[in-house]
Z-matrix of the N, CA and C atoms (Angstrom, degrees):
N
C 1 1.448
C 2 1.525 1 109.09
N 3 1.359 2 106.74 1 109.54
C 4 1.732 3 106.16 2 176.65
C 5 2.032 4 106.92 3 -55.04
N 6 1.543 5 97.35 4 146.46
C 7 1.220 6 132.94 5 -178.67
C 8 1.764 7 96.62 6 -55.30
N 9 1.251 8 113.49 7 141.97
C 10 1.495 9 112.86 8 170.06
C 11 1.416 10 103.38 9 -109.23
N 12 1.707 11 98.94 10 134.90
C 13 1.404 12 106.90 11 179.17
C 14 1.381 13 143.19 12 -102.42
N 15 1.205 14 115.56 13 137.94
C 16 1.702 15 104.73 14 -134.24
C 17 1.754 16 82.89 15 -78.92
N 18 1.282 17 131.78 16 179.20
C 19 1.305 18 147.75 17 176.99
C 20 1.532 19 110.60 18 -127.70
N 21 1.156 20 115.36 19 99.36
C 22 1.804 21 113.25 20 160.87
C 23 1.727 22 109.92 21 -42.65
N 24 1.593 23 90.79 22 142.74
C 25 1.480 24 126.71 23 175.14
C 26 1.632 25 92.08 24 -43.22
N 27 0.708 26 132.38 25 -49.40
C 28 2.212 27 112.94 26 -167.27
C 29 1.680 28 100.79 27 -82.24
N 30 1.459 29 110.75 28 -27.28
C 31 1.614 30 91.68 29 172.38
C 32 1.136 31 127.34 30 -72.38
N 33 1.466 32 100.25 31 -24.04
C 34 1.452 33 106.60 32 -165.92
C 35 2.145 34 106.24 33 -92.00
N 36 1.354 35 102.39 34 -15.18
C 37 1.749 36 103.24 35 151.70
C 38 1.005 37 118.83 36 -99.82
N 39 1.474 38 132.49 37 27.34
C 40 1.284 39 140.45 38 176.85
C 41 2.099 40 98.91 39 -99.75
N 42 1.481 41 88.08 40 -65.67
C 43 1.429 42 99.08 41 169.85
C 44 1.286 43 124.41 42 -54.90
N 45 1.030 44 140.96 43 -50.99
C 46 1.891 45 146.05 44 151.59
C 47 1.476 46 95.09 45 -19.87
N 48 1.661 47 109.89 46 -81.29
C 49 1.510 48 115.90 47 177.28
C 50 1.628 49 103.74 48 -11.67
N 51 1.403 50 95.86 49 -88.67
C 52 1.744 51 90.63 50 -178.48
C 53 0.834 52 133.68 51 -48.10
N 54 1.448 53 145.10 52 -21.31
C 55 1.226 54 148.88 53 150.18
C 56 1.639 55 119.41 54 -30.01
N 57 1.482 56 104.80 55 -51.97
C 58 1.274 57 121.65 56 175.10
C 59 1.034 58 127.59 57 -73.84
N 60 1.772 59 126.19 58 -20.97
C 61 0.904 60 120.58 59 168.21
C 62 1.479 61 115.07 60 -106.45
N 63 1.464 62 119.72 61 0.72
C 64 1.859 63 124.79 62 136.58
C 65 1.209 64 95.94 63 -19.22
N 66 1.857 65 126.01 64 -74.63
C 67 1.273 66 115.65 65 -121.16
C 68 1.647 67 85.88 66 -92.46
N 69 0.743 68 98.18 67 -56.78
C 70 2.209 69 89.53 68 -176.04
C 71 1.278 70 92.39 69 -46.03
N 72 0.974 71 154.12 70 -38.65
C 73 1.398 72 143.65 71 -142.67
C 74 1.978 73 92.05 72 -84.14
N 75 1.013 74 105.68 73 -48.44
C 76 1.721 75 145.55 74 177.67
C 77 1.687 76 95.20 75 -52.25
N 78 1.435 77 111.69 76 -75.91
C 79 1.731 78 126.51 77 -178.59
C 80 2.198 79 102.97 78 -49.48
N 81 1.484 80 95.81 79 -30.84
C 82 1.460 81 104.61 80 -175.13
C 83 1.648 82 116.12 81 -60.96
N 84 1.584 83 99.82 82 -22.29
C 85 1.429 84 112.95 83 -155.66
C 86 1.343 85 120.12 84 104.11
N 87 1.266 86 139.51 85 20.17
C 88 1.086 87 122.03 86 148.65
C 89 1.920 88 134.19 87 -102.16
N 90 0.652 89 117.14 88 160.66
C 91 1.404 90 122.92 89 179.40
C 92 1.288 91 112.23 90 -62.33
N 93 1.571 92 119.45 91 146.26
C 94 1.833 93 120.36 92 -165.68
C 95 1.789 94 93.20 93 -60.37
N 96 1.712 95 91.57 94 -52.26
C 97 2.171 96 82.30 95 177.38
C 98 1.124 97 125.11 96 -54.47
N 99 1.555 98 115.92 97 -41.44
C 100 1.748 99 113.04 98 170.56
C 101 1.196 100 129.81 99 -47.40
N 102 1.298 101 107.82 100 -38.72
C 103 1.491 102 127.96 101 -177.18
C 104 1.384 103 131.26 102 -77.32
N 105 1.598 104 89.23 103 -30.72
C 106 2.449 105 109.21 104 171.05
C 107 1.556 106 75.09 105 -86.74
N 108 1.416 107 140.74 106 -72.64
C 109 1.253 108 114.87 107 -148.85
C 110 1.536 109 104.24 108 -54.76
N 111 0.971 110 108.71 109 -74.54
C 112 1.974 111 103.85 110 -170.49
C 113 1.587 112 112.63 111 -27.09
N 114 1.733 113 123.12 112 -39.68
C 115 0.810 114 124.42 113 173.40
C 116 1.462 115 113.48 114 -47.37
N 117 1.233 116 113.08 115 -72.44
C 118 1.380 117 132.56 116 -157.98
C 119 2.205 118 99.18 117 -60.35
N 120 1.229 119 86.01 118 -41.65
C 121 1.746 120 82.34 119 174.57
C 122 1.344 121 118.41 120 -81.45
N 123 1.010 122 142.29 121 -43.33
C 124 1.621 123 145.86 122 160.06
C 125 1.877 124 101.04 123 -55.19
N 126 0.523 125 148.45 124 -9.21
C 127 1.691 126 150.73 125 -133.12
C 128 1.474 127 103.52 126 -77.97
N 129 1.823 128 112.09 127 -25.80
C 130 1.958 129 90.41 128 158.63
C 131 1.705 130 111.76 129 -81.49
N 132 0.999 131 106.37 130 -44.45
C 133 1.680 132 112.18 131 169.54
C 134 2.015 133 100.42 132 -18.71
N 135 1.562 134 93.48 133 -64.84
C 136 1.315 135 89.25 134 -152.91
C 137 1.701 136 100.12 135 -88.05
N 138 0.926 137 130.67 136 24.14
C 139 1.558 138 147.32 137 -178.48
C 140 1.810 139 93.75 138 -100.81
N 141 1.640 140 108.97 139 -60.21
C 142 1.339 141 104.38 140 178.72
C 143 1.333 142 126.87 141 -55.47
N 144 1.525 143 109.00 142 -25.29
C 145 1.637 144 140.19 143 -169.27
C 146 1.992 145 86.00 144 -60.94
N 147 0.853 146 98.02 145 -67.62
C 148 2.097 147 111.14 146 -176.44
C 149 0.831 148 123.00 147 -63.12
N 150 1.710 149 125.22 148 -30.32
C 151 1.608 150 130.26 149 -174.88
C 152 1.889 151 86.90 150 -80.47
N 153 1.457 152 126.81 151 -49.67
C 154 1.277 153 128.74 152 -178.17
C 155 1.713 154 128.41 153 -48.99
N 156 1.480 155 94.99 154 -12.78
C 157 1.675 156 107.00 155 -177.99
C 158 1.652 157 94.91 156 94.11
N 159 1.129 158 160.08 157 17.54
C 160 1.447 159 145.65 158 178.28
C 161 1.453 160 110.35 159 -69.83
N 162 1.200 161 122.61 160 143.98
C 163 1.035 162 120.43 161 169.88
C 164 2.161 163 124.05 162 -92.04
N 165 1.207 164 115.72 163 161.05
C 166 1.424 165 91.56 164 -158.02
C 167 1.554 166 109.32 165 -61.28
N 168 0.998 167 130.61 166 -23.96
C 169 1.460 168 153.26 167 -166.42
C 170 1.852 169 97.97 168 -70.26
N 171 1.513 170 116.27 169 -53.30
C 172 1.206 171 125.40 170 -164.22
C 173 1.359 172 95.43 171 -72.71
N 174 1.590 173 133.25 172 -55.20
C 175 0.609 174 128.41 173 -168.01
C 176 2.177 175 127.26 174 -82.50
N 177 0.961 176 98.63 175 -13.70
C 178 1.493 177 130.22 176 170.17
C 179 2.027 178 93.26 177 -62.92
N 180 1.195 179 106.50 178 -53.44
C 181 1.566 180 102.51 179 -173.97
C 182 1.498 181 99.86 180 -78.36
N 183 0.800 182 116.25 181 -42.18
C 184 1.783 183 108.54 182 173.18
C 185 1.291 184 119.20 183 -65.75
N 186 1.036 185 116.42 184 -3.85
C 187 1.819 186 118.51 185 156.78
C 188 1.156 187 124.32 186 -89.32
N 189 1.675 188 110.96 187 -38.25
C 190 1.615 189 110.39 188 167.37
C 191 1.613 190 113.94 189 -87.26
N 192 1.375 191 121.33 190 2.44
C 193 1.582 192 94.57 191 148.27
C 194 0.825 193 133.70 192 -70.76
């Protein structure tokens, strides 16, 4: 049985982050899949979005422009 791997404290408020900005992204009009996919494909974009201070909301609208 592979080892489970623990996740440091900034990944793991990195990931929340996205969660939150799923749902605006979601509230924006897109679909939960549209929204993990875009995530998951933009995902340094939205890495820079968090290291920059954005909030998920701020940054959720800067994807749908």
């Amino acid at each position: 049985m592979a080892k489970k791997e623990e996740l440091d404290e900034e990944t793991l408020a990195f990931i929340h982050w996205c969660i939150e900005v799923e749902k605006f992204l979601v509230a924006g009009g897109a679909t939960v899949k549209q929204a993990q996919d875009h995530i998951e494909e933009q995902v340094e974009w939205f890495t820079d979005q968090f290291y920059d201070g954005l909030t998920p909301e701020e940054a959720a609208k800067e994807a749908l422009a």
